[in-house]
C-alpha positions as CSV (number, residue, x, y, z in Angstrom):
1,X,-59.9,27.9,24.3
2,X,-56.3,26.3,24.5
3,X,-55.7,23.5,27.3
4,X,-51.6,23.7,26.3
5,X,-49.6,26.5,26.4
6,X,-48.1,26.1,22.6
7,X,-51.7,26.3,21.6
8,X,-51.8,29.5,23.0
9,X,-52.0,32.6,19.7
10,X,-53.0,36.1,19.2
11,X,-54.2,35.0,15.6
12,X,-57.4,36.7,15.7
13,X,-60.1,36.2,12.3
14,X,-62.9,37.5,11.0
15,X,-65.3,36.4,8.3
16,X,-62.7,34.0,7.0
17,X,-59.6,37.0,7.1
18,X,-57.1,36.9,9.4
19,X,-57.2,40.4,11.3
20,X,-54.1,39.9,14.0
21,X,-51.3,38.2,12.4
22,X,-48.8,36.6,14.9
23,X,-45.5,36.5,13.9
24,X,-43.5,34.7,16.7
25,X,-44.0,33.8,20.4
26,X,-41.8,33.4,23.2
27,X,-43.3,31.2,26.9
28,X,-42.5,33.3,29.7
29,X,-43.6,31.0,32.2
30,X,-45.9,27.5,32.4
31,X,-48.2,26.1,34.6
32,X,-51.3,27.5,36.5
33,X,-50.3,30.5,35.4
34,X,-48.9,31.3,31.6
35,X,-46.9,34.2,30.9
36,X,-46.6,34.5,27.0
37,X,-45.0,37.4,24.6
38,X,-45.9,37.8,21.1
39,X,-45.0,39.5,18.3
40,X,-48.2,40.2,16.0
41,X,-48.8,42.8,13.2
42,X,-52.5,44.1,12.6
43,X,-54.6,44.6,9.3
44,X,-54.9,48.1,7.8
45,X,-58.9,47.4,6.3
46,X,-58.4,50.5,4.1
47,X,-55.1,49.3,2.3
48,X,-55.9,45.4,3.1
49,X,-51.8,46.0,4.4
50,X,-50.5,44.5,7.8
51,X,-49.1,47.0,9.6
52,X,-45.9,48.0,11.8
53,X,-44.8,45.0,14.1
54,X,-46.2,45.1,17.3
55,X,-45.9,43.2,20.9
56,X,-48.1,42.4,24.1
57,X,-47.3,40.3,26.7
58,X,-50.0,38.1,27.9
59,X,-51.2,36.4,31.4
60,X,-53.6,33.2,31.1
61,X,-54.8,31.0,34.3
62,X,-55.9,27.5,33.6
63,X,-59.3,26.7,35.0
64,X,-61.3,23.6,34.2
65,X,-58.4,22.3,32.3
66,X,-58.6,25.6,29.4
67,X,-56.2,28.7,29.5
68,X,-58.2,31.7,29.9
69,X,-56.7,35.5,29.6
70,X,-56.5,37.4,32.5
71,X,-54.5,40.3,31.3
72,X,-52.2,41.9,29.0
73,X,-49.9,44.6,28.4
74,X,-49.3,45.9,24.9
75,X,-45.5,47.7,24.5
76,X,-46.6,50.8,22.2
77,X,-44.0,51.1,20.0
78,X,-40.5,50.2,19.5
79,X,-39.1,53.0,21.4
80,X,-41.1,51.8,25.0
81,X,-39.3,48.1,24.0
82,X,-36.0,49.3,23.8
83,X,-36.3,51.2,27.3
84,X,-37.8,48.0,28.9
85,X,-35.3,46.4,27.8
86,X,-32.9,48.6,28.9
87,X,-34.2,48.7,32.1
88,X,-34.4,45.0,32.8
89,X,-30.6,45.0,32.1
90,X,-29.8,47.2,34.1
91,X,-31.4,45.9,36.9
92,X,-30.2,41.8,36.2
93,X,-26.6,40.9,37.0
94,X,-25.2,39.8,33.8
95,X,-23.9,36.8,35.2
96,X,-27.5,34.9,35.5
């Protein structure tokens, strides 16, 4: 468990090897509530390869002074990025 927000990773291992791989992370939001967005790649076992760069977004509550996960949404490929992204600037004046 993380009690900071910076602590927070999608790093994921198992038996000593490093399955999920994260690459960068941006905070979305702090506090109560942590709103974070990484970019991660995943081991291919039968090449022992990371694979294709990936993203989720992730929502964590602190409780007891520890950030648990709530939930998470995983963008599917790079395709579903660029239209959220196209979306969002559609919909945000570009003077904010």
């Amino acid at each position: 468990m993380s009690s900071t927000v910076e602590e927070l990773t999608v790093n994921y291992e198992e038996n000593g090897e490093v399955v999920v791989k994260e690459l960068d992370k941006v905070v979305l939001t702090k506090g109560a509530w942590a709103t974070v967005m990484f970019r991660y790649q995943q081991l291919d076992r039968k090449t022992g390869e990371y694979g294709k760069e990936m993203y989720t977004i992730r929502r964590y509550q602190k409780f007891n002074g520890e950030y648990r996960p709530k939930s998470k949404f995983n963008i599917s490929s790079p395709a579903q990025a660029r239209k959220i992204i196209d979306a969002l600037q559609g919909w945000l004046p570009e003077d904010e």
